[in-house]
C-alpha positions in Angstrom: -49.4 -15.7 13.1 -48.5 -12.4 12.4 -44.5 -12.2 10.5 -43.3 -10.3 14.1 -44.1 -13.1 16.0 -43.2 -15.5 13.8 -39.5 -14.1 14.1 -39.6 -13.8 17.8 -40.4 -17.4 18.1 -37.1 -18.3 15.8 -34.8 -15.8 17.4 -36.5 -17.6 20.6 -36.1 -21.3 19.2 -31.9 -20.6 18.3 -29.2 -21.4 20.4 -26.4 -18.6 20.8 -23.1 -20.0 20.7 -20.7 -18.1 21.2 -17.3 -19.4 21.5 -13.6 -18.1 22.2 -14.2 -14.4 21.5 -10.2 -14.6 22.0 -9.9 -16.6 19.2 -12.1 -15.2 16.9 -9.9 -11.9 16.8 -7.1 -13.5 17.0 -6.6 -13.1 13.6 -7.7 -8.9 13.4 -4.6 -8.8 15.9 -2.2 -10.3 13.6 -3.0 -8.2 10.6 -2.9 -5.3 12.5 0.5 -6.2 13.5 1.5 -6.8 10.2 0.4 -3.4 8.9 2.0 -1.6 11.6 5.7 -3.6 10.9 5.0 -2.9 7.6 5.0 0.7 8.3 7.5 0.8 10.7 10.1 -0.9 7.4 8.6 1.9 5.9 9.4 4.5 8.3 12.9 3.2 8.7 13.8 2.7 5.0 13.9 7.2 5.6 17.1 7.2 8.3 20.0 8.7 7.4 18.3 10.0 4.1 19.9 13.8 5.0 23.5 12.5 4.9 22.9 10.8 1.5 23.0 14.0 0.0 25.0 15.7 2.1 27.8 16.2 -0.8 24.6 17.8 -3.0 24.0 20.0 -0.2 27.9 21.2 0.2 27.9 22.1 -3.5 24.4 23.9 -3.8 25.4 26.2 -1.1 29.2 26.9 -2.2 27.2 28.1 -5.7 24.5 29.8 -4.4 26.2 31.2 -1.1 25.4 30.5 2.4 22.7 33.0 3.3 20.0 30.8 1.6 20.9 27.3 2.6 18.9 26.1 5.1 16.4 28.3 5.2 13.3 27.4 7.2 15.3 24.4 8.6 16.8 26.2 11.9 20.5 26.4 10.5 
């Protein structure tokens, strides 16, 4: 018997078992969320980060005058 044949006849001779597909990602779903809450902390730790410095702000533009401040940011 030729090696071709000889794996046809084991592919042939296994049982497929499949089982819960569901369940078997189950745990692809759960990392996924975990990356994405991750993120999201990640994403939220930046709120508010403009009126943190908002007394840096006031004092570079009394120096340096108000024509330059905010430039490029629609002020």
């Amino acid at each position: 018997m030729n090696l071709v044949a000889q794996f046809v006849q084991a592919a042939a001779e296994t049982t497929e078992h499949h089982g819960n597909v569901t369940l078997q990602t189950l745990p692809f779903f759960f990392i996924a969320a975990g990356v994405f809450a991750l993120l999201g902390l990640v994403a939220l730790s930046y709120r508010n980060v403009a009126n943190r410095h908002a007394r840096k702000a006031e004092a570079w533009a009394a120096e340096h005058g108000h024509e330059g401040h905010g430039a490029g940011h629609g002020h």
